[in-house]
BAZA-673873 format. One record per atom (N, C-alpha, C, CB): x, y, z. Coordinates in pm, whole numbers, plus 50000, padded with zeros to 5 digits. Atoms other than C-alpha are relative to their C-alpha. Glycine has a CB too. Layout:
% BAZA-673873
XYZ...
//
This chain:
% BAZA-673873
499245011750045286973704357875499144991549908500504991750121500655012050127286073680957539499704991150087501084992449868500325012749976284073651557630500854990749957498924997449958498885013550062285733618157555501255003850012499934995749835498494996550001289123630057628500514997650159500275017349944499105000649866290203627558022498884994250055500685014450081501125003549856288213612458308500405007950098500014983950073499764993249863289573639258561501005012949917500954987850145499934983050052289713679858500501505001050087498335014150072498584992749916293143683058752500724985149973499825006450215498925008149974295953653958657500555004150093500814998349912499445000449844297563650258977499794999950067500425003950054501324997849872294773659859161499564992050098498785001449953500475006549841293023647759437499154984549895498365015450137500555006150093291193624959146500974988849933499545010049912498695010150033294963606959047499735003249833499854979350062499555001350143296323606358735498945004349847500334984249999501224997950138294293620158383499824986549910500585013449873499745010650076293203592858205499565003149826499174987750075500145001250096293113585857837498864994049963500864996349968500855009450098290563572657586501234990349938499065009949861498755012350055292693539657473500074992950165502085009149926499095007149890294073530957823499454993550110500855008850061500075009449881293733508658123499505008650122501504992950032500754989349892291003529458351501144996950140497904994450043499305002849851292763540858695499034992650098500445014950078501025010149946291903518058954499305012950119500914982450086501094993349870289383531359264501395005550102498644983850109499104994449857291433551059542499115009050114501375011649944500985000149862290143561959908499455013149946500795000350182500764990949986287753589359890499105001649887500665010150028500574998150071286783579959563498554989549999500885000849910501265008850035282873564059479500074993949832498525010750023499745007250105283273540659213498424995049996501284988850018500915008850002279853525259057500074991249865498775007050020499835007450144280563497358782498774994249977501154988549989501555008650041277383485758578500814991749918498485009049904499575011750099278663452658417499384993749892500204990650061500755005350146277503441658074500284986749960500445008249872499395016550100277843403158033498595000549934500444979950112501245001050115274293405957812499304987350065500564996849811501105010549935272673380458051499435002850099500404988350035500134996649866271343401658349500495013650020500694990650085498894992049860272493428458601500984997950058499675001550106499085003149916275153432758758500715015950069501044989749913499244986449954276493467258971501065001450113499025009150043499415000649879279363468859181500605011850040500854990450005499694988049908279623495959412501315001150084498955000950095499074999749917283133506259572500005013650108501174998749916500304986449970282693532559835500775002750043499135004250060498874990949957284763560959973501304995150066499475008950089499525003349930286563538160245500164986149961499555003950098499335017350069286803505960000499134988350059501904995350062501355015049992283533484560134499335005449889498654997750166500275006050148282353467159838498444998649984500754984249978501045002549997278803461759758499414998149844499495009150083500285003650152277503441059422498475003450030500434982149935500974999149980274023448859379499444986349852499675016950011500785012550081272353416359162501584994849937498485006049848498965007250086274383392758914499144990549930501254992650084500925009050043272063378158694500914991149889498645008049940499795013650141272163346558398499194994649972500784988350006500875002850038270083343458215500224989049859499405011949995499385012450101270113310657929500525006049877498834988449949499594993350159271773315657626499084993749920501644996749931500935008850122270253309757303498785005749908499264988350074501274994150024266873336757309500935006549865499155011250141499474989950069267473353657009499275015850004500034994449868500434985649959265673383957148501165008650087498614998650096499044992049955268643389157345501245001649984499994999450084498624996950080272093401057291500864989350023500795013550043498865012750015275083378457236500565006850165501515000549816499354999849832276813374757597501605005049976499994980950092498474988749978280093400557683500534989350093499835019750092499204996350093283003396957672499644989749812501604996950090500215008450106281753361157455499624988950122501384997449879500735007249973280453327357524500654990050074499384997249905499005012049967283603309657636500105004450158501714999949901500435000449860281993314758034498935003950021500655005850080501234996349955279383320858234499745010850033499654994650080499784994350015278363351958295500015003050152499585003749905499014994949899279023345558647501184998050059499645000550072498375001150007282613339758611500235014649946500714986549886499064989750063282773373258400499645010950136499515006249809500794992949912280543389458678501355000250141498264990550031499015003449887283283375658967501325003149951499964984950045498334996050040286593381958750499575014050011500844994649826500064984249990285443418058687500115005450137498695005549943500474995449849284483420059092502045000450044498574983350118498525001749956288383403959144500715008949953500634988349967499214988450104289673429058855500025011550078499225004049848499974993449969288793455659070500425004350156499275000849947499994998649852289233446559412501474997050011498944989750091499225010749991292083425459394501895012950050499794988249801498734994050037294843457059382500205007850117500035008249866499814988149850294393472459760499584988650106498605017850011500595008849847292793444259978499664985349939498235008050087500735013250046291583409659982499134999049974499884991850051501375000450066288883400859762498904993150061500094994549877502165004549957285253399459921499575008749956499104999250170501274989150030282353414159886499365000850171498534991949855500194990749877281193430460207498195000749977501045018249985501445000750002277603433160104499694993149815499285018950042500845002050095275493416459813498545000350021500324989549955501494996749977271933430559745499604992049891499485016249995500935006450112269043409559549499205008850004499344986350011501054990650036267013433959409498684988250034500185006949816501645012950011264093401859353500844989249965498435002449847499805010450036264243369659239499984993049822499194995750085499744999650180264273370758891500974993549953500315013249934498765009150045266783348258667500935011649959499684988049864498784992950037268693380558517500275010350141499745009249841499354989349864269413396358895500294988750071498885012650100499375006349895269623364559041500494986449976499165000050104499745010250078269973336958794499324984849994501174999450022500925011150022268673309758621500534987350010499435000849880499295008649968268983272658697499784993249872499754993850126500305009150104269663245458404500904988950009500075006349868499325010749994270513211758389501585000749955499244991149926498434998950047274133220558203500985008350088500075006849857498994988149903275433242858505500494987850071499115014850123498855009149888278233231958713499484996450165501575011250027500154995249864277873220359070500825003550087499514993550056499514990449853279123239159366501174987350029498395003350170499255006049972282183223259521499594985550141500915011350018500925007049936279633211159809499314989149889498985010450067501425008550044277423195459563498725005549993499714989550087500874999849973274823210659701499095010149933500174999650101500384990950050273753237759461500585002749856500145008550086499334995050144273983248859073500745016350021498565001049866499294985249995276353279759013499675005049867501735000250025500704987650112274913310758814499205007150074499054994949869500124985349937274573343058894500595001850125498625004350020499944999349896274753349259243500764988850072498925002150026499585007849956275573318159374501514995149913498904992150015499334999050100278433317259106501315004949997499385005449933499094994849945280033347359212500394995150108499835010150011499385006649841280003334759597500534989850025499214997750092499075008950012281603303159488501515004749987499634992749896498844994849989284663322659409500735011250068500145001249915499514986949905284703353259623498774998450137499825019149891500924993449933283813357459963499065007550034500165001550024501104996650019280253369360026499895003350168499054989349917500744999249901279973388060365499185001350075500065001250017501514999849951276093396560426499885001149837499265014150126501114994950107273583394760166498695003250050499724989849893500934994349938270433413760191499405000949861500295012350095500584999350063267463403860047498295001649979500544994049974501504995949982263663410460017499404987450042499245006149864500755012849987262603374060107500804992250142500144990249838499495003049897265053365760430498534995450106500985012750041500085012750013263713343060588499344988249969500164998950052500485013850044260933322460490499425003049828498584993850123500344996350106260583334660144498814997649904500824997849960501435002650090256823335960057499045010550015499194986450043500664992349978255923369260019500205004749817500405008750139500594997549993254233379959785498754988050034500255007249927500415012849941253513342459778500704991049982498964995649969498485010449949255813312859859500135001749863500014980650079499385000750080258653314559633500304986849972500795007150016499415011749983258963280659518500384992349868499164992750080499125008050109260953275759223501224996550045500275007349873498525000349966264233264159111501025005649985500384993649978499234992149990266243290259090499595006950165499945008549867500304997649866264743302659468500874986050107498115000350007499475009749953265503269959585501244999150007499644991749956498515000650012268863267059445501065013550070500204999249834499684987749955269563302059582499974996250185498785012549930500465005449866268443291059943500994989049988498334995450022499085004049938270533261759952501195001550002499934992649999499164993549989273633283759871500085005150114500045006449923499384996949885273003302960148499654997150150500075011149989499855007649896272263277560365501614993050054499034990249964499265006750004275513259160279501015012550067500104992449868498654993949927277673290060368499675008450132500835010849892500394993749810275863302860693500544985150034497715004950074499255012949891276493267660842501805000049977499284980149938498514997050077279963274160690500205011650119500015006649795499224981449923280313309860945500225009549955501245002450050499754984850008281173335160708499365001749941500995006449968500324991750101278223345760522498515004850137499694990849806501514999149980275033363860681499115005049965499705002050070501074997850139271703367460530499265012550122498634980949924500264991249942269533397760634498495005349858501575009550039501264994650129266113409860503500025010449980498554999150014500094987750025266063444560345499125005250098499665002349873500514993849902264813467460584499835018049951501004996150130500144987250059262873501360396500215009550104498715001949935500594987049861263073534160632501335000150021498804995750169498524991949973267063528460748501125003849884500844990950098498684994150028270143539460676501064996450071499995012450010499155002949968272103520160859500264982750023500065008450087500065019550051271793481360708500925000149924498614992049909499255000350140274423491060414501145008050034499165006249865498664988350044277603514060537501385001050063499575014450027499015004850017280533518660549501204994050140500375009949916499685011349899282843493160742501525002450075500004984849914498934995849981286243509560725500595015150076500274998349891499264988649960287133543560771498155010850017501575005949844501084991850017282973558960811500055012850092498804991950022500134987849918283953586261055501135009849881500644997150197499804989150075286263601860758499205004149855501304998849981500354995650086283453600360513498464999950068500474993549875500954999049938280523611260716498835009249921500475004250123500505000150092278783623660420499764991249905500315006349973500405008349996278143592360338499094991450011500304999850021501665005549950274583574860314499324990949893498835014150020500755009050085272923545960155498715000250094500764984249969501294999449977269363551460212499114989249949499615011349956500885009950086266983521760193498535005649977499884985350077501594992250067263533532859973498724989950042499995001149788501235005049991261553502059953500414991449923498815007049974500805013150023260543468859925499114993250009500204994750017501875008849966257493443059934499185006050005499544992750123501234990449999255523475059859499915005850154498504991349953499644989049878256773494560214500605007249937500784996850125499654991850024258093523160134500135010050059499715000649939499514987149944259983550660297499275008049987501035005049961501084985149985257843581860440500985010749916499685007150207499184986149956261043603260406500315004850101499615009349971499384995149898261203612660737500074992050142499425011750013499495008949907263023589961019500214986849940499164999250114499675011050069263003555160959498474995149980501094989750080501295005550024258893555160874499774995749898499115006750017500085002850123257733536060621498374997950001500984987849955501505008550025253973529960462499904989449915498945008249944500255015150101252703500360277498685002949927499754983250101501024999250121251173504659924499614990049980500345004349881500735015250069249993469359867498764998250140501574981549988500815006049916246723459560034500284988250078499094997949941499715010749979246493431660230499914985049900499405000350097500035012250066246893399360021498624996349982500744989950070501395006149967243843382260154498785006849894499625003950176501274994750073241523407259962500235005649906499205007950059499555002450125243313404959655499374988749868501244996650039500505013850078242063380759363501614999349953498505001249850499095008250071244803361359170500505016949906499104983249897499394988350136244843391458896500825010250065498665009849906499254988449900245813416859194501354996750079498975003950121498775002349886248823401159411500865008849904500704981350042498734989450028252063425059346500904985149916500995009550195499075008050054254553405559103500975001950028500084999049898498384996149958258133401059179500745011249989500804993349941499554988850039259183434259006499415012950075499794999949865500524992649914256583451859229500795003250104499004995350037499115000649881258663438559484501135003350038500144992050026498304998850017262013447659405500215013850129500625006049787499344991149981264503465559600500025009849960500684998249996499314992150046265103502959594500345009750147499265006049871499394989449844267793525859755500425010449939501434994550110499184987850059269433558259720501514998850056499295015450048498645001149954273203562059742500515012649996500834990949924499844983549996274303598059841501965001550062498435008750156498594997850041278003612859821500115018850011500284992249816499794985950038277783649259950498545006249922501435000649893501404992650123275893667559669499554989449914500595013849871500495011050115275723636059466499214989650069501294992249918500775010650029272943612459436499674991249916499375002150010500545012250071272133578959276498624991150070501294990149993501275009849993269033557959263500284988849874498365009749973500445013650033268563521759208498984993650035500724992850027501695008849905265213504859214499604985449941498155010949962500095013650042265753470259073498884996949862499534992150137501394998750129262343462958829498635007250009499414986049970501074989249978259953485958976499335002249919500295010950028500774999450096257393493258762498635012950025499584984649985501194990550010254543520658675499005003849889500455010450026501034997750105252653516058373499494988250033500385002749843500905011050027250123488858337499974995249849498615004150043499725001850087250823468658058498584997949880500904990950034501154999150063246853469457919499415013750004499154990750051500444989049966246553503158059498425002050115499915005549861501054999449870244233490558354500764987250069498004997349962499095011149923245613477858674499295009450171502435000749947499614993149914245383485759016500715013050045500324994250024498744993249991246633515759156501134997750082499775010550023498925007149887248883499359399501224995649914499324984850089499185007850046250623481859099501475010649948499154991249883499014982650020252113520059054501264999450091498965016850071498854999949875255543512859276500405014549972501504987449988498914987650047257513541459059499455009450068500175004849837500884985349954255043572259164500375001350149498074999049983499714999949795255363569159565501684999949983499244979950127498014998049979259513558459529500225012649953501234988649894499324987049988259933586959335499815011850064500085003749910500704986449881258373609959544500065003850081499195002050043499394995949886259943603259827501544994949996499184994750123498244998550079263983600259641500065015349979500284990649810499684985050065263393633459483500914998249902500615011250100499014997450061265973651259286501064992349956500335006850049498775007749952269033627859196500785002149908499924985950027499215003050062272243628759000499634990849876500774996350080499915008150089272223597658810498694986350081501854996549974500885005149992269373574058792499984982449889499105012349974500335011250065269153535658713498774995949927500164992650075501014999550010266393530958509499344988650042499855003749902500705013649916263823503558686499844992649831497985003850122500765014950059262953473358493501034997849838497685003449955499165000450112265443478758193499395006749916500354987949950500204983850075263683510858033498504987249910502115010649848501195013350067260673478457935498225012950036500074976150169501014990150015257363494657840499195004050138499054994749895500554998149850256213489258199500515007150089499924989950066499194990349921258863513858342499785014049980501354998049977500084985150011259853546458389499065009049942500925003349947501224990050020256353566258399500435015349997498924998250122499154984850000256773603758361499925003850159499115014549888499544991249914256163609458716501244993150092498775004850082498595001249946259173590158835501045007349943500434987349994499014988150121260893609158552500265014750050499045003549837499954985049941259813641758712500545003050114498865005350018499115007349875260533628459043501345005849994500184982649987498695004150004263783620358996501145011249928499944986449924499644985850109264903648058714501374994850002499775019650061498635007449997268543630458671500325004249873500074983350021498434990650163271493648258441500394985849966502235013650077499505010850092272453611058376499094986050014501614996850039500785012249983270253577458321500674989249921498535001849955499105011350080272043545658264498744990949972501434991350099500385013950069270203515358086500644989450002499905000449884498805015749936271563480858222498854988049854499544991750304500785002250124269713466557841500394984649988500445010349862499365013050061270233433257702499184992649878500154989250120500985003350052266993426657515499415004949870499375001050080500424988050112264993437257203498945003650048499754996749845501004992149948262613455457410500485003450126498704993850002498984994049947264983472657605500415013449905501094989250017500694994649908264443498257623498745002249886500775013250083500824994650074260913509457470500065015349933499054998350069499894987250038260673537257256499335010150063499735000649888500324988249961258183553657448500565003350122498745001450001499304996749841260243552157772501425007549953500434982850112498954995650072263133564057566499445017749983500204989649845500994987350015260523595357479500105005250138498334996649954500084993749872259893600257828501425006650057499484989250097498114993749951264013603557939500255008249923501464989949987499514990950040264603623257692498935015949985500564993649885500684989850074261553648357679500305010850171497974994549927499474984549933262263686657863498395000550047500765016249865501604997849945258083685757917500054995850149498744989549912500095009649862258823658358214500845012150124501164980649971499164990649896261893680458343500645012349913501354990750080499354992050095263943710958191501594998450001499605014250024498294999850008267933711358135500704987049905500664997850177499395009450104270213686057958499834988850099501675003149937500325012449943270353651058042500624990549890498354998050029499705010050064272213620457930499954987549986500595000749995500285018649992271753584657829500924990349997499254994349892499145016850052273973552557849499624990150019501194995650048500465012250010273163519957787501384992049973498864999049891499285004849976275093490757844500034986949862499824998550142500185008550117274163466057555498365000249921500374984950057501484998750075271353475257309500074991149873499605017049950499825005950123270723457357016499225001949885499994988950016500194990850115270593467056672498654996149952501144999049883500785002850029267243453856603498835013150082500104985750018500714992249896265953476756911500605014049919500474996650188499424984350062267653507956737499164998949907501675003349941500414996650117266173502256412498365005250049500214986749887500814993049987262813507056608499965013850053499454994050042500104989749899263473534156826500515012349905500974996750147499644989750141264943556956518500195004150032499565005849907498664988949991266483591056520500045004250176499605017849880499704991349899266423594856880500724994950075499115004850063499405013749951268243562256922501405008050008499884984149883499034994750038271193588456783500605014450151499445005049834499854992449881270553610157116500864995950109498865001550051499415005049826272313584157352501325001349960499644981850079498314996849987275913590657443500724990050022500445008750107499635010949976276353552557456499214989449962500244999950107500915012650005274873520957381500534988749982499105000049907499845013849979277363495257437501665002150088499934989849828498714996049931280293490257701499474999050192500555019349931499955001849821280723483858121499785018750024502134991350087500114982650010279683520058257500164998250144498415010249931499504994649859281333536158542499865013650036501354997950016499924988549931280413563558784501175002750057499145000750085498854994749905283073581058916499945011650074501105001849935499764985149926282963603959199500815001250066499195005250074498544998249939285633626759331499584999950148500905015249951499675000049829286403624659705499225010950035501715002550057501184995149936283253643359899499025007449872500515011450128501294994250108280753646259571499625007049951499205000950004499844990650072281073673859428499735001849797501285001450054499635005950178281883659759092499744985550006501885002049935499745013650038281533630658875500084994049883499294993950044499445003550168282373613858521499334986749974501954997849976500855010250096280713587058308501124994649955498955005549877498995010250013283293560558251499574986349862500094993150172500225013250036282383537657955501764992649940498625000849869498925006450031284963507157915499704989149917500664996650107500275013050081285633480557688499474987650036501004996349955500725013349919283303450957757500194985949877497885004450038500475014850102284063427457394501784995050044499445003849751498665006849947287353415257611500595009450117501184998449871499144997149882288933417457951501275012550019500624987350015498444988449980291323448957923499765014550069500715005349825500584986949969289123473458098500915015149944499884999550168499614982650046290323504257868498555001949969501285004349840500974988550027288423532257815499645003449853500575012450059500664999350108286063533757522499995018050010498494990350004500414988949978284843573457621499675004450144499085000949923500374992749855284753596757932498825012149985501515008050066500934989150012281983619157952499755007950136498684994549947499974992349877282153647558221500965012650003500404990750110500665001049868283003664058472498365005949985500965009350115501644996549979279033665158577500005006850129498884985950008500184990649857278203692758875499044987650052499115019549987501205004949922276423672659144499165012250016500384993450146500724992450018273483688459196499205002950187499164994149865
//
């Protein structure tokens, strides 16, 4: 079957309806794994729908307008980008159940995963907090656990004490005393902090695997984890782990299909001398392995994706969640695409690149099968299969820009 032409090899099928390039993507139905990467050009944003319809956003960043290093803000400027972040969440939920979110993950604390604070943001209906990003969305949609690397006194690697942390904290102070939200610290090694809430005895192939955070990291086998970061104490200033060290990562498995997400992870040294501890990528990938489709850590930034997470990982599809003009680097661009790291085909999408970043990255910039648009995984009911979904992101009509697939899980 031609690329760009259907999102699903059987109309009628167990998959619903064939869809068009032009038209109004079908919405999520039970058995299917939905993963939307959202492009408002200020941040992250991923919202996960799984087999049995629990929801799970992973970040929602906002970052200020104005840099001209980074791209103009999707759909446009007339909102925030966590209003577009929360309509898209409602756009999708809104057509089978009542709209919550069931889980929200913070990769770190960063302004584009978790958002930045500025005197011109609105306040909360409390008062008690600016809205953007995160706190933004949970003003308008129920937020039933969030789970994050800093629960509860948030001063690891060392007290978090800005204002965007702050402002984040008294959000979800204001809605725990409120009853329906609860907070929860990522916990590396299980598999059973994240799943599913509805129907998990008919999709028992089913598994969100947590990898690692705060520099613990999953053995691979049970729920053991080791810890790559020394102790603090016998660290100097130049050595503590930076927030991106710290980030979240999990695997999300579907049968034969796998995904990895590892928030900003990092594995180059940006002088080319560092610690080896500051290496997160090498150990995660090593104990992920093999995977389907692969988020790239840190936004494809020269400090990411080393070749041996590359090898690691060996992924038929790598999305780019971009927004920046160094987004992605050319030589991390080299690395995804070179057959030395792994052998077989392999594809790229990116969610907003900008043309300044193309003109460096030259003819191989012509290799990606995308570079602007909301991108959706789609897998069929027990993982087998799955399709590359990009949709229109320069206005609210979620049609379909291009389908690319079916992809064999592997």
């Amino acid at each position: 079957m031609p690329e760009n032409l259907y999102a699903f090899a059987d109309p009628g099928g167990p998959m619903g309806k064939a869809q068009a390039v032009g038209e109004v993507v079908t919405p999520w139905s039970p058995g299917v794994l939905d993963i939307h990467h959202i492009n408002t050009g200020r941040g992250d944003a991923a919202l996960c729908v799984m087999p049995d319809g629990t929801s799970l956003l992973i970040d929602a960043g906002n970052l200020r307008a104005g840099n001209p290093r980074h791209t103009p803000p999707r759909p446009d400027g007339s909102r925030t980008p966590g209003e577009w972040i929360f309509r898209y969440v409602r756009h999708v939920l809104s057509g089978w159940r009542r709209v919550a979110l069931d889980y929200v993950v913070v990769t770190h604390f960063h302004a584009d995963h978790l958002g930045e604070v500025s005197d011109d943001q609105k306040l909360s209906k409390s008062g008690g907090f600016k809205l953007t990003g995160i706190t933004e969305v949970g003003e308008h949609i129920p937020i039933k656990k969030i789970i994050d690397p800093g629960w509860p006194d948030y001063n690891y690697p060392q007290p978090l004490d800005d204002q965007r942390v702050h402002n984040y904290r008294a959000f979800l102070e204001y809605h725990r005393a409120k009853g329906h939200l609860q907070v929860e610290r990522f916990r590396p090694g299980v598999n059973d902090q994240i799943v599913l809430l509805r129907k998990p005895r008919r999709y028992p192939n089913f598994e969100i695997q947590n990898i690692a955070a705060n520099g613990e990291i999953w053995t691979g086998v049970g729920t053991g984890t080791r810890h790559l970061f020394p102790p603090l104490e016998d660290l100097g200033p130049d050595g503590i782990p930076t927030q991106n060290m710290c980030s979240i990562a999990l695997r999300i498995s579907y049968g034969k299909f796998d995904y990895f997400a590892g928030g900003d992870l990092i594995g180059v040294a940006k002088h080319g001398v560092a610690p080896a501890f500051h290496d997160v990528e090498t150990p995660v990938g090593q104990v992920v392995g093999p995977v389907d489709v692969s988020v790239a850590t840190h936004h494809g930034d020269l400090t990411a994706q080393n070749a041996n997470i590359i090898t690691s990982l060996r992924p038929r599809v790598h999305i780019l969640q971009v927004w920046a003009a160094s987004h992605p680097a050319p030589t991390v661009l080299w690395r995804m695409l070179s057959t030395l790291l792994y052998p077989g085909p392999r594809d790229i999408f990116a969610t907003n690149m900008m043309r300044e970043t193309k003109i460096v990255i030259g003819p191989n910039i012509e290799k990606l099968k995308s570079d602007q648009g909301h991108i959706l995984v789609r897998v069929e009911p027990g993982g087998d299969r799955y399709w590359v979904i990009i949709l229109e992101d320069s206005a609210e009509t979620y049609r379909v820009r291009a389908v690319h697939g079916p992809y064999d899980s592997a």
